[in-house]
Kinemage of the C-alpha trace (Angstrom):
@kinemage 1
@onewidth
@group {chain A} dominant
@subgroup {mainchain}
@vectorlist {calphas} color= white
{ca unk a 1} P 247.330 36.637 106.868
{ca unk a 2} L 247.794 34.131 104.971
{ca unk a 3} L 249.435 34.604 101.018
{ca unk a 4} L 246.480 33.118 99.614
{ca unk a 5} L 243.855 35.666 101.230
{ca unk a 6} L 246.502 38.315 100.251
{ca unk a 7} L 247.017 37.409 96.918
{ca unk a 8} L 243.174 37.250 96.474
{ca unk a 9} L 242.798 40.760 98.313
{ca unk a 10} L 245.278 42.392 96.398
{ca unk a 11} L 243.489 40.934 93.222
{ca unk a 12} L 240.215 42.879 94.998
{ca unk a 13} L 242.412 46.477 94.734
{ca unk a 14} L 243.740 46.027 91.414
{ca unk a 15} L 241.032 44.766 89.116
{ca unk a 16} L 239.382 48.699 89.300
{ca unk a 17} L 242.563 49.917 88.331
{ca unk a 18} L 243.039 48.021 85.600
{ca unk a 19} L 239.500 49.160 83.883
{ca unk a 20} L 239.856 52.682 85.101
{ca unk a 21} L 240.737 53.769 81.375
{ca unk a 22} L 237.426 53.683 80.242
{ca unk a 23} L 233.802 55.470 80.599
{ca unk a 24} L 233.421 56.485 84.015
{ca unk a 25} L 229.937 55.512 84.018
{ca unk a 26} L 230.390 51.976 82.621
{ca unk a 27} L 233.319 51.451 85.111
{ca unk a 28} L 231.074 52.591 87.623
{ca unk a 29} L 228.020 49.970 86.360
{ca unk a 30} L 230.699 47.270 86.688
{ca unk a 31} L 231.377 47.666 90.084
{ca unk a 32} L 227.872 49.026 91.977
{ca unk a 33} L 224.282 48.338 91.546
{ca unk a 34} L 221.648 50.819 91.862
{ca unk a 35} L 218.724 49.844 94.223
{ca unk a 36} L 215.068 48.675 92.723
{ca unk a 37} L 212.615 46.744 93.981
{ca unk a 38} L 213.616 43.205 92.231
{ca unk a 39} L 216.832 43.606 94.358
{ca unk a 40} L 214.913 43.239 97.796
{ca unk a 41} L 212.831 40.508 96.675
{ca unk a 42} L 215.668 38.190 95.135
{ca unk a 43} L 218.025 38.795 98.735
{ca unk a 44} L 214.980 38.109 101.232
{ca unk a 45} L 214.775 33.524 101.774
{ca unk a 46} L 212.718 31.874 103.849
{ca unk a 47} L 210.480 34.142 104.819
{ca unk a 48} L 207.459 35.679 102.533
{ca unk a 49} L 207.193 39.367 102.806
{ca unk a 50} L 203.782 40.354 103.282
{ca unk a 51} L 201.757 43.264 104.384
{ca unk a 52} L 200.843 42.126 107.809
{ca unk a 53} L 204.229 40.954 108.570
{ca unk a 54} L 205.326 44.528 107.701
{ca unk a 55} L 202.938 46.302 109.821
{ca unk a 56} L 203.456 43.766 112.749
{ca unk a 57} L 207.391 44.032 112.324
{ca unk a 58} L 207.605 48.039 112.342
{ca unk a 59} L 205.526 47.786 115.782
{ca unk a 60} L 207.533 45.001 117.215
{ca unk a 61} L 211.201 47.204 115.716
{ca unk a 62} L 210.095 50.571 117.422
{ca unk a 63} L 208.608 48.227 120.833
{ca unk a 64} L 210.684 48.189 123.995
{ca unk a 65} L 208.410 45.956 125.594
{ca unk a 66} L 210.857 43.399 123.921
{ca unk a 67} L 213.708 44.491 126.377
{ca unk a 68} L 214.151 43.256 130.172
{ca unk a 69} L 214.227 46.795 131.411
{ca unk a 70} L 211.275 47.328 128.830
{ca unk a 71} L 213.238 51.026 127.784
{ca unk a 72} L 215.622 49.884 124.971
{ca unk a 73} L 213.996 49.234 121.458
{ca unk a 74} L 215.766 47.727 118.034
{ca unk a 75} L 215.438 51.807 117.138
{ca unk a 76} L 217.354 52.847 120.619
{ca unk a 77} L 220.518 52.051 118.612
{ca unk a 78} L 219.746 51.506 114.935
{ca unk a 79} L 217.785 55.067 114.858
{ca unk a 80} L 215.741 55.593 111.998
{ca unk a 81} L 216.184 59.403 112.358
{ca unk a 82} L 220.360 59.592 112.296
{ca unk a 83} L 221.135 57.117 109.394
{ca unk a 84} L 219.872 53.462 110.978
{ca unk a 85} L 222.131 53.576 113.642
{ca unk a 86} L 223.159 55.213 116.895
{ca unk a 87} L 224.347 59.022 117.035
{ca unk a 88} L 227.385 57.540 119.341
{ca unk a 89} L 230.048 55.730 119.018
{ca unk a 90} L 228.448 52.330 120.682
{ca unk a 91} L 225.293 51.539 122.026
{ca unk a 92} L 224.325 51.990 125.208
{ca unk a 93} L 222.439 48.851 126.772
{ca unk a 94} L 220.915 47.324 129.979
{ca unk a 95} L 221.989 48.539 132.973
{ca unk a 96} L 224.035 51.286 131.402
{ca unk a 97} L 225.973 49.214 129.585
{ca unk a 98} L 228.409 50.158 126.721
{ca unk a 99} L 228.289 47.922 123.657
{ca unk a 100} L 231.342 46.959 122.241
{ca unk a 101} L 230.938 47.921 119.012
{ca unk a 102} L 229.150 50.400 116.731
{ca unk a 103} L 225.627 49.774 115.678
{ca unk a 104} L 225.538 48.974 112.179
{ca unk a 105} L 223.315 50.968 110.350
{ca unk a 106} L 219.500 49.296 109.388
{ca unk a 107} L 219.191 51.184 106.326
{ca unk a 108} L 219.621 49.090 103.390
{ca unk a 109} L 221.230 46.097 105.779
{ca unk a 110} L 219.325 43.857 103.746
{ca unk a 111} L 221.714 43.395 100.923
{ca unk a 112} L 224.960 42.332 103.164
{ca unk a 113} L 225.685 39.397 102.264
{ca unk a 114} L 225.350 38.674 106.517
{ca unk a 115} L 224.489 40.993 109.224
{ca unk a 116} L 227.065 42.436 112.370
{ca unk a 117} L 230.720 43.692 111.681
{ca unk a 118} L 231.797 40.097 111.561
{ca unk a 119} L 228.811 38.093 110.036
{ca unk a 120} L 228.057 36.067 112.546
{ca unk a 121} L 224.186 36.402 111.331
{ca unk a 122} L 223.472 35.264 108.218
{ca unk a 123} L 220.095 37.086 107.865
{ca unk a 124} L 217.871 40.178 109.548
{ca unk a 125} L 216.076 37.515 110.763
{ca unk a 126} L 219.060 36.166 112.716
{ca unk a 127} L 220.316 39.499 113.531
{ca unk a 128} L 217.168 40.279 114.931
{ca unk a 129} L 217.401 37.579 117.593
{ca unk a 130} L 221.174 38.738 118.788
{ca unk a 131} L 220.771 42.176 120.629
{ca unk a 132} L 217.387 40.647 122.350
{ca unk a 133} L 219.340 38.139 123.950
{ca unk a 134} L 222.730 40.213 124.458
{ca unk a 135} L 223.156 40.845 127.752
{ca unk a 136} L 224.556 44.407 126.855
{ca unk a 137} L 221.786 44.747 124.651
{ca unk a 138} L 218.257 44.129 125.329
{ca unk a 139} L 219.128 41.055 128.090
{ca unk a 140} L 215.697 39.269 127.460
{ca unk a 141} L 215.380 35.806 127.074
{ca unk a 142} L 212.637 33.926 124.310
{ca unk a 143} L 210.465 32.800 126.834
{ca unk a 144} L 209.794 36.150 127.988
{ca unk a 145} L 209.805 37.804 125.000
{ca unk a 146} L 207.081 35.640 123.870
{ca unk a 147} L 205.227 35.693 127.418
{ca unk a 148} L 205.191 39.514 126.946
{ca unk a 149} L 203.982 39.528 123.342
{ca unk a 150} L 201.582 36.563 124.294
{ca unk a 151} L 199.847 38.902 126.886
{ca unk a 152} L 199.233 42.008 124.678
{ca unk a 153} L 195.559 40.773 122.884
{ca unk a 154} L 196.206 43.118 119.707
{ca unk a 155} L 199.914 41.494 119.613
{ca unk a 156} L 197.908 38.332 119.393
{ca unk a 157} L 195.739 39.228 116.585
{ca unk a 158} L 198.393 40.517 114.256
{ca unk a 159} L 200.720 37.485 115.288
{ca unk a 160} L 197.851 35.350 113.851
{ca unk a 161} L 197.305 37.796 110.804
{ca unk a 162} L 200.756 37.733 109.844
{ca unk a 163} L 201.199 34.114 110.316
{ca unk a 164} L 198.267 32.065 109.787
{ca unk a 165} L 199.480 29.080 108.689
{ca unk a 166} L 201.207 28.704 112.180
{ca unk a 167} L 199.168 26.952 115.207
{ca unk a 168} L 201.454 29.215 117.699
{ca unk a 169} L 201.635 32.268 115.800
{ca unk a 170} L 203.192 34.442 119.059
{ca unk a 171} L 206.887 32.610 118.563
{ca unk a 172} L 210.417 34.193 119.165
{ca unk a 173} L 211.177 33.090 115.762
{ca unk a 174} L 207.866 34.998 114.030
{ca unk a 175} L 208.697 37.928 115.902
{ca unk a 176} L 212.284 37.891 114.264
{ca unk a 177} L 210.676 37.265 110.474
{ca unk a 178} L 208.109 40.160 111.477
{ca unk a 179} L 210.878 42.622 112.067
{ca unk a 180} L 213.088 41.191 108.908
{ca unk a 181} L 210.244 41.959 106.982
{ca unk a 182} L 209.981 45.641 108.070
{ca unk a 183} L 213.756 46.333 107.727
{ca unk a 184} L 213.675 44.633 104.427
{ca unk a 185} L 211.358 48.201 103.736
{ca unk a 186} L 214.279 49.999 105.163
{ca unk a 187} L 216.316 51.243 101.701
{ca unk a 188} L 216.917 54.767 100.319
{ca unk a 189} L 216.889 54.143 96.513
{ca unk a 190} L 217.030 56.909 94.066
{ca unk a 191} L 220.714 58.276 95.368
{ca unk a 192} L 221.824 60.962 92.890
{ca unk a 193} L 224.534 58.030 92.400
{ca unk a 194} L 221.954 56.074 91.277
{ca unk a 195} L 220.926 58.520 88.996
{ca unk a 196} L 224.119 58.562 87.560
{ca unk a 197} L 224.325 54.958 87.369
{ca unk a 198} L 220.993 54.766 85.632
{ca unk a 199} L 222.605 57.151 82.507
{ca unk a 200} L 221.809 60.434 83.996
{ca unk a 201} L 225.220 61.835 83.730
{ca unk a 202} L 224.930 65.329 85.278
{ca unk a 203} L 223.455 63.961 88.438
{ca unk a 204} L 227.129 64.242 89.995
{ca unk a 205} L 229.117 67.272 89.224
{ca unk a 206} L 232.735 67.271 88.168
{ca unk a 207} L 234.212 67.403 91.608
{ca unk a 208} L 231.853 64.456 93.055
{ca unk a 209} L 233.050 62.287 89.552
{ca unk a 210} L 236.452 63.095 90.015
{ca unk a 211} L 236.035 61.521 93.348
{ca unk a 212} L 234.466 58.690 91.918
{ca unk a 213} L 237.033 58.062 89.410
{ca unk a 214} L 239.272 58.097 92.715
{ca unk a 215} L 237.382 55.499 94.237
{ca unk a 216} L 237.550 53.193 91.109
{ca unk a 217} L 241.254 53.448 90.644
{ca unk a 218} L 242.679 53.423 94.191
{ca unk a 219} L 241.149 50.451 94.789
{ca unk a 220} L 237.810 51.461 97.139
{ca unk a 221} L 235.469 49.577 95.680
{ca unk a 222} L 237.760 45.987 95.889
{ca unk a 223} L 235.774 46.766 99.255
{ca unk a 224} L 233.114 48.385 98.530
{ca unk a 225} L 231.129 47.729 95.779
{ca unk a 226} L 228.104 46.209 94.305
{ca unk a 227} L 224.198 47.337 95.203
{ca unk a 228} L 225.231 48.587 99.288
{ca unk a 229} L 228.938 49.725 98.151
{ca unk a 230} L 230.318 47.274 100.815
{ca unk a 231} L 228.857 45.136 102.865
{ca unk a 232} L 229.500 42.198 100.293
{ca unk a 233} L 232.367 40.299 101.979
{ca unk a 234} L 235.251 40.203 104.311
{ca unk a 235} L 238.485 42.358 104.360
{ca unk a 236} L 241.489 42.155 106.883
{ca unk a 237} L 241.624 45.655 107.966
{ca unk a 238} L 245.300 47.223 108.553
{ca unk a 239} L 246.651 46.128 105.370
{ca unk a 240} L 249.555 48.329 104.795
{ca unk a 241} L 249.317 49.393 108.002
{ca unk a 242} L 247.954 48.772 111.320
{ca unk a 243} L 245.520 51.799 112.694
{ca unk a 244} L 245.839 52.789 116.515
{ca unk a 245} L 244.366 50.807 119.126
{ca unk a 246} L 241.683 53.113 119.511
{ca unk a 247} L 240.195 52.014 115.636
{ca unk a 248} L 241.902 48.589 115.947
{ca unk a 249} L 241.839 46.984 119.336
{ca unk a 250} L 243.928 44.330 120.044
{ca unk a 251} L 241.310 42.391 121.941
{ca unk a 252} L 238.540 42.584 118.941
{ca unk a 253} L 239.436 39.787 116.354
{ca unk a 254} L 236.950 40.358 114.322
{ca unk a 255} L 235.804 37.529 112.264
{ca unk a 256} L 238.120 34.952 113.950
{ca unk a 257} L 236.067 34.680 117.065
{ca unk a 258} L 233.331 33.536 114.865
{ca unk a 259} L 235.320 30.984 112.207
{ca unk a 260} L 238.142 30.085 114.769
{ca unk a 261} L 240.454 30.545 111.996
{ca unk a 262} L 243.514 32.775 113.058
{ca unk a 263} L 243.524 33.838 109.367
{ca unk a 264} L 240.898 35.864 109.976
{ca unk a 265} L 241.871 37.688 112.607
{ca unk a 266} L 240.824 41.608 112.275
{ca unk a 267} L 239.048 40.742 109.621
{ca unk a 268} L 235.926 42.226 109.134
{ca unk a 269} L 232.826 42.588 106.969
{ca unk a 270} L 233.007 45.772 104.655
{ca unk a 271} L 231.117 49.078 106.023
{ca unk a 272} L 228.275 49.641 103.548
{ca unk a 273} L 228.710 53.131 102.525
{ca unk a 274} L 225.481 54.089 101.597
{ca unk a 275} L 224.132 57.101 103.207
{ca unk a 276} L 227.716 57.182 105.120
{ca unk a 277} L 227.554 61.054 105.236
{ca unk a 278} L 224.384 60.846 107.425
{ca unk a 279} L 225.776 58.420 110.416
{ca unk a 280} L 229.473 59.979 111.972
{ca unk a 281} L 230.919 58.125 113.697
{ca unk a 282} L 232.978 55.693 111.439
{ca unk a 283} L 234.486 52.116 111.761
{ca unk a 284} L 233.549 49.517 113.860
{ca unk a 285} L 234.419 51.245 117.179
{ca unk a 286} L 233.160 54.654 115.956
{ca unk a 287} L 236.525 56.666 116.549
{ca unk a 288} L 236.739 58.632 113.593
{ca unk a 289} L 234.067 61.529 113.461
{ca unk a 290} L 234.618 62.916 110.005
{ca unk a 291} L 234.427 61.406 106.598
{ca unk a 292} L 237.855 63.311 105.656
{ca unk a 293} L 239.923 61.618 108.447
{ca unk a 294} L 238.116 58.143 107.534
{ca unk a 295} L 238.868 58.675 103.697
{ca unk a 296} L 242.403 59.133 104.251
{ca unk a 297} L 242.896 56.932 107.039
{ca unk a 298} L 241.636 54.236 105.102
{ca unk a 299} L 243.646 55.298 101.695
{ca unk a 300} L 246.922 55.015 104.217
{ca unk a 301} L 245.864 51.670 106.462
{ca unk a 302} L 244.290 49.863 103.560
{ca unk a 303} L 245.933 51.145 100.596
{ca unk a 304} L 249.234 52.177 101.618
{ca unk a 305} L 248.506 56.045 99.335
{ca unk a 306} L 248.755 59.044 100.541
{ca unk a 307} L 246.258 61.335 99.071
{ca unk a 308} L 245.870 64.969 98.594
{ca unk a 309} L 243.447 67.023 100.844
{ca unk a 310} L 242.023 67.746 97.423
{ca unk a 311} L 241.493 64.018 96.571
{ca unk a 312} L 239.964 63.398 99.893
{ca unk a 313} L 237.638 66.491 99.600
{ca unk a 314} L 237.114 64.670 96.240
{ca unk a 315} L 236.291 61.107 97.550
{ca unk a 316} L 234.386 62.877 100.143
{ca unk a 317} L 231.811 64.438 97.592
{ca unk a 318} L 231.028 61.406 96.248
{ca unk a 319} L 230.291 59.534 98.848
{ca unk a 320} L 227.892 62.123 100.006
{ca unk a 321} L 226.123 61.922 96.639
{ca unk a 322} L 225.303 58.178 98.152
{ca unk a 323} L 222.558 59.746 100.506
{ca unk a 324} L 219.261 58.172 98.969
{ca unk a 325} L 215.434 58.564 99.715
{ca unk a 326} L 215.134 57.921 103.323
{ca unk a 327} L 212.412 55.444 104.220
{ca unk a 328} L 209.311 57.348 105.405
{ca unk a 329} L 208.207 55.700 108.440
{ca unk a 330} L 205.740 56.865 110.828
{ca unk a 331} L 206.596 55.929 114.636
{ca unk a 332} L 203.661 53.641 115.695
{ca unk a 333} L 201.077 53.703 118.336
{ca unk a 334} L 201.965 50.122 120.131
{ca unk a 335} L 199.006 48.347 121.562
{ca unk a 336} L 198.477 48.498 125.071
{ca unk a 337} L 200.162 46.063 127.835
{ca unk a 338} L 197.368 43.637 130.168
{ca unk a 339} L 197.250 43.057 133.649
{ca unk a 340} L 199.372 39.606 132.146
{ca unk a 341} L 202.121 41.113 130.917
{ca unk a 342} L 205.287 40.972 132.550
{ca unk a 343} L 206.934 44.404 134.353
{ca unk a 344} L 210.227 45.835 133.758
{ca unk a 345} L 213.599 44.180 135.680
């Protein structure tokens, strides 16, 4: 790594430290955001969230018409009912493929500051175009995820509903904003954390604050902060210490494959750890099943401390204070296929 990114990483660690003598709540403020509505709306660009892009976008998210094999949906690995993302440790994809990474959860993806464990998408819009094309994914192509959608007549209608400025409403690209617009729905405010944030000081008891007062002044939240508590930049990971090939693989280098820069080799985007308790397993190649082994394999590998099982039982209690209202979504009725629309490969 170069001394630069260290220097500035290091600076990430030490600044919660250094303000750790004062109100737990107000050091707390200063590093994380609750969630409110204003905070979706300023994050979303270029693409107006509307009602019929909504409804359109939670049809298209739960369809697996958008799939070659016509069996994998965007909710076959980012599961609305086990935290946003898969309940294993990577996706399983066309053909019985196994994905090489963990699914990133959906849930509240829409403050990252760019989507997949190395930001190679700078929006849900983009992200939403990836796995359709992946050939470990979805394998589809655009042109036949538009001749499917193109040959459904209710796809049509809402197509033109939810975009009628456009003269060719059924687009790959429309189908992308129409699912951004539904996962920008997908956040779980109102987190006894943000309860706490907001001034309501018994909302965490004294175990799950001394845990937070852990996570302020080892350094977590150099990682993890602001409204998602992570998912706001890039961190080399293996710090102090490399992890074991089976959390770190040799052969995954992270951001680098996407910037070319061997500086940023292993380096990855933060995990955002909202609703973490709900969505074992943990890291980007889902080895670690429990939040106690991830706590203090990251306080060792990141931070270079050793804690106490009592400060990770500590650390762990706050972080399951994170779990917020989970979106109420009901799984759609998808309109029927024609005698036009393509069959499964």
């Amino acid at each position: 790594m170069h001394l630069t990114r260290f220097a500035a990483f290091a600076a990430t660690l030490l600044a919660p430290t250094m303000a750790a003598a004062g109100d737990l709540r107000a050091d707390a403020n200063a590093a994380f955001k609750p969630i409110d509505a204003a905070s979706v709306a300023s994050v979303v660009k270029n693409n107006e969230i509307t009602p019929a892009k909504i409804e359109l976008g939670s049809k298209l998210f739960f369809d697996p018409r958008l799939s070659k094999s016509q069996i994998i949906s965007c909710n076959s690995c980012h599961n609305l009912g086990t935290g946003g993302a898969d309940a294993g440790p990577t996706s399983i994809g066309h053909g019985w493929a196994k994905g090489p990474r963990r699914a990133p959860t959906v849930l509240n993806a829409v403050f990252n500051v760019a989507q997949f464990w190395d930001g190679r998408a700078v929006d849900l819009k983009a992200q939403a175009k990836g796995p359709v094309q992946a050939d470990v994914e979805m394998n589809n192509t655009p042109a036949q995820v538009e001749k499917t959608l193109s040959s459904i007549p209710a796809y049509v209608t809402e197509f033109k509903a939810a975009f009628p400025a456009d003269s060719n409403p059924v687009s790959f690209d429309n189908m992308a904003k129409a699912i951004e617009a539904f996962e920008a729905t997908l956040t779980t405010p109102n987190s006894r954390f943000d309860k706490f944030l907001r001034g309501d000081v018994s909302a965490l008891n004294d175990m799950e604050k001394k845990g937070l007062r852990l996570f302020l002044d080892k350094g977590c939240a150099g990682c993890h902060g602001g409204v998602n508590i992570g998912g706001n930049g890039y961190f080399p990971f293996g710090v102090a210490q490399k992890p074991s090939v089976e959390i770190l693989p040799v052969a995954d280098k992270g951001r680098a494959k996407v910037t070319n820069d061997p500086a940023d080799e292993f380096v990855f985007r933060s995990a955002p750890l909202r609703n973490v308790a709900l969505r074992a397993p943990y890291f980007h190649t889902g080895s670690v099943w429990t939040l106690e082994e991830a706590v203090d394999l990251m306080a060792k590998d990141q931070l270079g401390e050793n804690l106490s099982a009592q400060d990770v039982k500590a650390i762990v209690a706050f972080l399951e204070t994170l779990n917020g209202d989970q979106p109420k979504v009901a799984y759609p009725v998808l309109p029927p296929r024609s005698a036009n629309t393509p069959l499964p490969q």
